[in-house]
N, C-alpha and C positions, 0 to 999 in steps of 0.2 A: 635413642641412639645419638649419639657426639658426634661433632662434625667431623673430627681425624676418622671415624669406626666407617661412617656412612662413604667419604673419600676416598676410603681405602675400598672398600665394597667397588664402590664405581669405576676406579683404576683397572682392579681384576676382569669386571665385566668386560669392560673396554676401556680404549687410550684414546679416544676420542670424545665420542657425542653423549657417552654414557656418563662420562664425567663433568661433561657441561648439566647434563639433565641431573643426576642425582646431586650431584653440587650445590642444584637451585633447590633443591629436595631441603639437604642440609643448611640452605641458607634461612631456609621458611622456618625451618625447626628451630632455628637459633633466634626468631623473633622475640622481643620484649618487649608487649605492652606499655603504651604513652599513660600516663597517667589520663583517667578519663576526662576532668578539668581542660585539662593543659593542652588533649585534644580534640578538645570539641570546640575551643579558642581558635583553633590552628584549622581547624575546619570552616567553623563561621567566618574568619578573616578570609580564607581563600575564594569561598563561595559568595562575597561580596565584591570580588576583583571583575571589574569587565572582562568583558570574554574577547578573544580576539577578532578580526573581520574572519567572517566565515564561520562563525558560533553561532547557534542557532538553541543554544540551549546553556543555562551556568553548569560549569565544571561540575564533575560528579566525584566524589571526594568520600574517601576512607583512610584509616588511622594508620595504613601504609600501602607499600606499592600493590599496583591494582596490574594484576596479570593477563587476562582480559575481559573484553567485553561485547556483548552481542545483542543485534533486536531480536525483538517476540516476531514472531511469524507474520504477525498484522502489522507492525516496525511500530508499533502504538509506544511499547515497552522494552526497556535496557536490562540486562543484568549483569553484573561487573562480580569477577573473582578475586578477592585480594587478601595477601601475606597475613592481613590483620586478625584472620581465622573469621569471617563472614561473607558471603555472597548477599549481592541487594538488586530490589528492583528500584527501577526509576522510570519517573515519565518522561518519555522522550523530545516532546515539545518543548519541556519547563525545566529539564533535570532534576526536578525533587522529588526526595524518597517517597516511595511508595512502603507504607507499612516499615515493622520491624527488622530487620539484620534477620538472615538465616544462618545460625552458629554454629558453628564447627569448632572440634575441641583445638583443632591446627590450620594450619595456613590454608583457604581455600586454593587449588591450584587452578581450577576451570569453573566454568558454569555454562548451562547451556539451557536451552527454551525448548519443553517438549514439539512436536510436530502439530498438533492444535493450540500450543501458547498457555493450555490449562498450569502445567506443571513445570518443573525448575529440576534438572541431576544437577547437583553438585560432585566434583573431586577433591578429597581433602589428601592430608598427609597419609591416613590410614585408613579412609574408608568415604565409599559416596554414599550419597543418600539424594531419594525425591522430595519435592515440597510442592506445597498448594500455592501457585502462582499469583492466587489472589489474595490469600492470606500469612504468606511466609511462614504456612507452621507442616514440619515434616507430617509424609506421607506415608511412608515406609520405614522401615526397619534400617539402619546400618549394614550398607554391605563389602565388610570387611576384606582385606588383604591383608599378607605378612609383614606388606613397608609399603611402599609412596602410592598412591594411586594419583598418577597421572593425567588420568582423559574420563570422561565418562560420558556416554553416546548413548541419545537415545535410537531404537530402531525404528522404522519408516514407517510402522503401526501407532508408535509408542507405549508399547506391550513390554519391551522389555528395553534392558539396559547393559550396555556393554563396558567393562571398566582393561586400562590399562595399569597394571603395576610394574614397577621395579622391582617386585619381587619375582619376576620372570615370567607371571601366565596373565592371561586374559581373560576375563569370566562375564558369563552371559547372568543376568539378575533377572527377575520377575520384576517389573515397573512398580506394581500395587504393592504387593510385600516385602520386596527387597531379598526375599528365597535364592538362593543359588539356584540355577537350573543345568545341568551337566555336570561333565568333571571339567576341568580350565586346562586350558589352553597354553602348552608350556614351550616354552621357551629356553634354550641352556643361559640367558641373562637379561637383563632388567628389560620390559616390553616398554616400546618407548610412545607407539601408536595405536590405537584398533578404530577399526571402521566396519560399518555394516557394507552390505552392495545395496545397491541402490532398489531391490527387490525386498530386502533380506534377507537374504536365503545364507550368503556366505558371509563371513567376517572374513577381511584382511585386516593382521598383521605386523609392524614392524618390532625392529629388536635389534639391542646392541648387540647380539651372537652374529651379526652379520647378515642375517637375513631377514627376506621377510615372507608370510605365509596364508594362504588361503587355508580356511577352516570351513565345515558344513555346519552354518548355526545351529541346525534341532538336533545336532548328534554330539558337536564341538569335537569331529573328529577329524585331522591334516586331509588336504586334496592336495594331491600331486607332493613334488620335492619341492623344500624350498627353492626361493627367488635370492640370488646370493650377491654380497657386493663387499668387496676388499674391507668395509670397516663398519661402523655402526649404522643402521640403519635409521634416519632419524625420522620419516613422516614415508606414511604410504595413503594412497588414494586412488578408488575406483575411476572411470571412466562415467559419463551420466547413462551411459548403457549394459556397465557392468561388464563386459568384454575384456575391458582392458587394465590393467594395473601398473601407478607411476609410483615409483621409488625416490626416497632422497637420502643423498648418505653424506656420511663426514669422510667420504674417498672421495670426496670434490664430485660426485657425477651424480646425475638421474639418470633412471634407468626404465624403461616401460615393455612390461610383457603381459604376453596374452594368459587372459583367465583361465581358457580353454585348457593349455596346453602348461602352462607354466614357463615357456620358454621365451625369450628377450625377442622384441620386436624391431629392434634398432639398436646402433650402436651407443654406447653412452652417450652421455649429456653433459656435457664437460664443464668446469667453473674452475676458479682459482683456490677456491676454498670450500669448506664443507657447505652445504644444497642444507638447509634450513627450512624449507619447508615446497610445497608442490602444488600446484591444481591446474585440473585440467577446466577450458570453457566449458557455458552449461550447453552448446553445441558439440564439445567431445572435440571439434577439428582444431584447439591450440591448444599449447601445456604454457604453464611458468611456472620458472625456477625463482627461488629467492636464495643469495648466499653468501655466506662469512667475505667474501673478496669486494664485500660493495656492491654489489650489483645484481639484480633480477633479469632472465631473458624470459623472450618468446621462443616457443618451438611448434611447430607443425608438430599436428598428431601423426604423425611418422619420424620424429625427433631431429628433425632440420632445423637449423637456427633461423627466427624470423627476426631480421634487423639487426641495429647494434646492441650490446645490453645497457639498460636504462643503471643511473647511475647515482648513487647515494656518497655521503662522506663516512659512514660508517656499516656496518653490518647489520645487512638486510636482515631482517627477524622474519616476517612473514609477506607475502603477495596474493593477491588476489582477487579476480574479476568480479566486474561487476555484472548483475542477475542477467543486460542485456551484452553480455561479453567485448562490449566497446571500450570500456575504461578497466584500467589495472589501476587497485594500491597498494602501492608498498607503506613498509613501516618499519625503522630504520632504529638504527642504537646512534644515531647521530643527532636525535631528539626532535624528529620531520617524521612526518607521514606525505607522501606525496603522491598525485594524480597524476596516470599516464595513460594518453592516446592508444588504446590496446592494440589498431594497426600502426600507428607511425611509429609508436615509443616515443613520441613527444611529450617533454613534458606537461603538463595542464594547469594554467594557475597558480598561485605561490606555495611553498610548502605550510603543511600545517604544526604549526610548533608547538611543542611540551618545553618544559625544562630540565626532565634528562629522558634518558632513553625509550625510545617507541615500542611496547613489547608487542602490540595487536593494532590491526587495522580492520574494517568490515564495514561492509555496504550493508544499507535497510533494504528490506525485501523489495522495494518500489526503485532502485539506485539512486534517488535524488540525497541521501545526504550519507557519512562516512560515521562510526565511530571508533575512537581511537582512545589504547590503554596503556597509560604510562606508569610511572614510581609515583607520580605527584597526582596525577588525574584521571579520568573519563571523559571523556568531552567531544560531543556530537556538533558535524561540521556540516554544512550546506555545499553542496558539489554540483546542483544544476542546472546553477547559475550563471558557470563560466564561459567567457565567447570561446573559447576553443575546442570546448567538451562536444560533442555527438551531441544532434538533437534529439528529445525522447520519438521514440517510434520509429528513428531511423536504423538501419541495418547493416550490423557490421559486415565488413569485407575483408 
């Protein structure tokens, strides 16, 4: 599909966040291959540059922008998604590859570590697939959509896999074979999120149609009405008890309602611009927002604001606590990833710079170090070491 066909797709769906997301859809689709020469030059020159204070490992580098990137469960291991149509691992310590590129015929969009670290889902432009974590070579079959597959989740067993498309449903896979399992999960337009519960039992939902929705995993059939919100729904998320569900929309707000009942627990969550992304503490008692207006807040799990909102020079992309819910990072289109005090909203230490924009940030399973995914790099930071950070073992307030 052409970038006007794919644009035009994404307008109708929606006038917002659907057009930021299939937009980046068609910007992947538009890639063109570096000569391999030319860059694997441009690679070795980069991967010989010093690392900056607070590097703890040389840049992690691909033949273009790296969308993100996450530790293995044991935070031993990296795997980085990016435009260049490959997911890779890397060692975390040393940042060198591990083994061969996992290829995809198009732009990887995600990657993520099954819940024992054995295996690898990828999301490509048309289809995810599992891999052997130790040997980079697929595990499963291709499990196809009609256009972009967006996300691809493993569940809390890692039995099976959950994919989001733009082409409007959601679909449950068998992990080992990559089988459909149900009928999918639809949508009237492009599904921008899906998340297991923290049980498995239900999948939530988002979606440019404006809402978002609880499904029964072993049936993949709707619970209750949907959860509704003035414009594109762009990230939804469980509670660590399942109970609860937070919303983020391109109508500037978050929104949080009960699993039980489907119905809103609080009054919006207000920003200046579109809510980019969500998470609640792994306590359940705080939310953060991350959004288009610069800036991330805190909220009580009752949707109270806590503090002032911490403040960026460009558009928040993503936020998110760390394991012991003390520290928050964001990660910014201002080309910083930055550490923040999760009760003061103090900043923490200097920012962590890229040279252009910050698409992901993430803690290792242990919180002592950060990594972060830009257009240019990967590159794992040391976070706990700063005089102002929370000591380990201490307990947030």
């Amino acid at each position: 599909m052409s970038f006007p066909q794919l644009r035009q797709q994404a307008t109708k769906a929606a006038k917002a966040r659907s057009l930021v997301l299939i937009g980046l859809v068609a910007f992947m689709l538009g890639w063109e291959s570096h000569s391999l020469p030319a860059a694997e030059e441009d690679m070795r020159a980069k991967q010989t540059q010093p690392a900056e204070s607070g590097e703890v490992a040389a840049p992690m580098q691909h033949y273009a922008l790296i969308f993100s990137a996450q530790f293995s469960p044991d935070g031993k291991h990296i795997v980085t998604a990016s435009k260049d149509g490959t997911a890779r691992l890397w060692d975390a310590a040393s940042g060198n590859p591990i083994g061969e590129p996992m290829q995809s015929n198009e732009a990887v969009c995600a990657a993520e570590f099954s819940p024992n670290g054995k295996s690898v889902v990828t999301a490509s432009v048309w289809d995810a697939r599992v891999w052997d974590a130790a040997t980079g070579k697929p595990t499963s079959e291709r499990m196809k959509h009609d256009a972009a597959v967006v996300s691809a989740h493993f569940s809390p067993d890692g039995r099976r896999v959950l994919t989001a498309s733009s082409d409007g449903t959601a679909r449950l896979w068998d992990a080992v074979s990559g089988k459909a399992i149900g009928e999918p999960m639809k949508h009237d337009a492009a599904v921008t999120s899906a998340r297991f519960s923290p049980d498995g039992r239900v999948v939530l939902t988002a979606s440019a149609d404006k809402t978002a929705r609880l499904w029964d995993a072993a049936s993949g059939k709707p619970i209750g009405e949907p959860m509704k919100h003035d414009a594109t729904v762009t990230s939804a998320r469980f509670s660590p008890d399942g109970r609860l569900a937070l919303t983020a929309s391109a109508d500037k707000t978050a929104r949080l309602w009960d699993t039980a009942s489907g119905k809103a627990k609080s009054a919006p969550m207000k920003h200046d611009g579109e809510v980019t992304s969500v998470q609640f503490s792994p306590d359940g008692r705080r939310l953060v927002t991350a959004s288009a207006d610069n800036t991330a807040r805190l909220w009580s799990a009752a949707g109270e604001p806590i503090g002032e909102p911490v403040r960026h020079e460009g558009k928040v992309n993503s936020a998110q606590f760390s394991p012991d819910g003390m520290l928050v990072v964001t990660a910014s289109a201002d080309k910083t990833a930055r550490l923040w005090n999760a009760a003061s909203g103090k900043a923490i230490g200097e920012p962590m710079h890229h040279d252009d924009e910050v698409l992901s940030a993430r803690f290792s399973p242990d919180g002592q170090r950060v990594v972060t995914a830009s257009s240019d790099t990967a590159r794992v930071w040391n976070v706990a070491n700063h005089p102002t950070a929370p000591k380990p073992g201490s307990a947030a307030r």
